[in-house]
C-alpha positions in Angstrom: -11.0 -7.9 -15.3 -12.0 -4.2 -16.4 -9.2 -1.8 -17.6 -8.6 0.0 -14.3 -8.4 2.8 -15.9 -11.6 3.0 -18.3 -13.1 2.3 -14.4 -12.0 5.4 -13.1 -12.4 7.4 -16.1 -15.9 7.9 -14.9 -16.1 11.4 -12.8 -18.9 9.6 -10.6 -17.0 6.1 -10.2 -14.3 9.1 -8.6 -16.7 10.5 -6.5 -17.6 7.0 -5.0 -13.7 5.8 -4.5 -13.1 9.5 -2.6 -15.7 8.8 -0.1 -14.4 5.3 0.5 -10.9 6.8 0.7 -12.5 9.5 3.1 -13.8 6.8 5.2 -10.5 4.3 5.0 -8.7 7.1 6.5 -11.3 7.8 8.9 -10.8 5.8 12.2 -14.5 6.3 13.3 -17.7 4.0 12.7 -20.4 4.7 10.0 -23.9 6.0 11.5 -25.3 3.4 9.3 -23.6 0.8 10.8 -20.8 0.3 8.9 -17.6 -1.2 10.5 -14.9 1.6 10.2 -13.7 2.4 6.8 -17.1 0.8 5.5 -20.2 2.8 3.5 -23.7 1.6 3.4 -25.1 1.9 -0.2 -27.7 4.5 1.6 -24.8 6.4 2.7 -23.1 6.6 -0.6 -26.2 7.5 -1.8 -26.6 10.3 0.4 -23.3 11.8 -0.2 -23.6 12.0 -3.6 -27.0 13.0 -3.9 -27.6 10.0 -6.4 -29.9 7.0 -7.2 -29.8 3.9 -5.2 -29.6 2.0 -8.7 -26.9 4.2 -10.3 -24.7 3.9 -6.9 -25.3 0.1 -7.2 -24.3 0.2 -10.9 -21.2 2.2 -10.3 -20.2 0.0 -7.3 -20.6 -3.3 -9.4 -18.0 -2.0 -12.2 -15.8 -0.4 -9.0 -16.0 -4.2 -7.4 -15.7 -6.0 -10.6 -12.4 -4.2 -11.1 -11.0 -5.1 -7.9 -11.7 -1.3 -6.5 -13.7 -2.1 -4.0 -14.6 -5.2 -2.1 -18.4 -6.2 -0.1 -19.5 -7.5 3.0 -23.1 -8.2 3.1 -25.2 -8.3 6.6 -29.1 -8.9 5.9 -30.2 -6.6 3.1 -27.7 -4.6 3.5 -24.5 -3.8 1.6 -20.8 -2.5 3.0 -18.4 -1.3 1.0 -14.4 -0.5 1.3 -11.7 0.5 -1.0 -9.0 -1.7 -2.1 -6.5 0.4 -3.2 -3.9 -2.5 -4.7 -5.2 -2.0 -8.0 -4.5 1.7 -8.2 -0.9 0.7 -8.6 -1.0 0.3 -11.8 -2.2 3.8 -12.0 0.8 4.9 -9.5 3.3 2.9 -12.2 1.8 4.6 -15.3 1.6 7.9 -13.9 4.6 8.4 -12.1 7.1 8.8 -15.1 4.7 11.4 -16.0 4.9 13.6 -12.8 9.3 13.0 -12.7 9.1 14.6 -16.3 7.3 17.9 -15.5 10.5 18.5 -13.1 12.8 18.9 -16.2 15.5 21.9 -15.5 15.2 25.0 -18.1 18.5 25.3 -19.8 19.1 28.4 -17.1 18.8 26.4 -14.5 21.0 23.6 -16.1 23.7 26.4 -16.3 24.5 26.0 -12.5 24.8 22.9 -12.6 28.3 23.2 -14.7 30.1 24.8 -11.9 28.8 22.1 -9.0 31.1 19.5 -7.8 30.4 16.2 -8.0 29.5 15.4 -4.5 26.9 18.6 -5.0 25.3 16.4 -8.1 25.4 13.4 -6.5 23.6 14.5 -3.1 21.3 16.6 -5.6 20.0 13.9 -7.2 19.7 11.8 -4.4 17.4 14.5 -2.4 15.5 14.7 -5.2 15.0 11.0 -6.3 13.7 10.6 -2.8 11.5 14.0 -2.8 9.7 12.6 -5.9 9.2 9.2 -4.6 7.8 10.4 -1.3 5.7 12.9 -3.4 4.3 10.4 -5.7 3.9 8.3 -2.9 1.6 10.8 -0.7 -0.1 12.9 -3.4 -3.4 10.9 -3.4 -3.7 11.1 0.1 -3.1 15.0 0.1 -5.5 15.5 -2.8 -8.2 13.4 -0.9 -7.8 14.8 2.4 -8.2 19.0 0.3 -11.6 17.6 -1.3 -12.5 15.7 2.2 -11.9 19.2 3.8 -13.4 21.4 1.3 -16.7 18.7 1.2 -16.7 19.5 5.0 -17.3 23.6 4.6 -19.8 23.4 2.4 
């Protein structure tokens, strides 16, 4: 199996796993066809404005990886994200996002008069504000680009 994240290094591999995460959240049926949370290939190809062969090159690395996963019916192709291995991603990334939280030294100078049941509840609120956040961001940053897609 690919590196997942040499896969997603790719800004147009992106682009397809946004529209499939626009239409996993979506609760409606594809025009094309497509069972809900399903693309066509023609669909994909619309959206992005790109070759039929590059889509279907990008979608074969994307399904190789485990990204994505196919149903054929006749000639045609259906596609639908498969987001387990983006955990991997999550895991990586996470530690990352808890460490651009550090305190300044100014801000670590209230913390000397606090009580201990202040610290304690402190830290609790924000171990479970940065899990929910980590947890959620994806979805937030995909439904801003679905919305900003939509006014143009």
């Amino acid at each position: 199996m690919p590196d997942i994240f040499s896969v997603i290094a790719d800004p147009t591999r992106r682009q397809l796993l946004s529209v499939l995460l626009d239409r996993h959240l979506s609760d409606e049926e594809s025009a094309s066809g497509a069972a809900t949370g399903e693309a066509s290939v023609s669909e994909l190809v619309h959206r992005l404005e790109l070759s039929q062969p590059t889509v279907s090159k990008h979608l074969k690395v994307l399904r190789d990886a485990g990204l994505v996963e196919v149903r054929e019916e006749g000639q045609h192709r259906y596609y639908r994200l498969q987001t387990a291995p983006l955990e991997d991603v999550e895991d990586w990334i996470v530690p990352f996002l808890a460490a651009s939280d550090e305190s300044s030294e100014e801000e670590d100078s209230l913390w000397e008069n606090a009580s201990e049941e202040v610290r304690s509840a402190a830290a609790t609120f924000g171990q479970n504000v940065g899990r929910a956040a980590a947890e959620s961001s994806h979805r937030w940053r995909s439904m801003t680009d679905w919305r900003s897609r939509l006014r143009k």
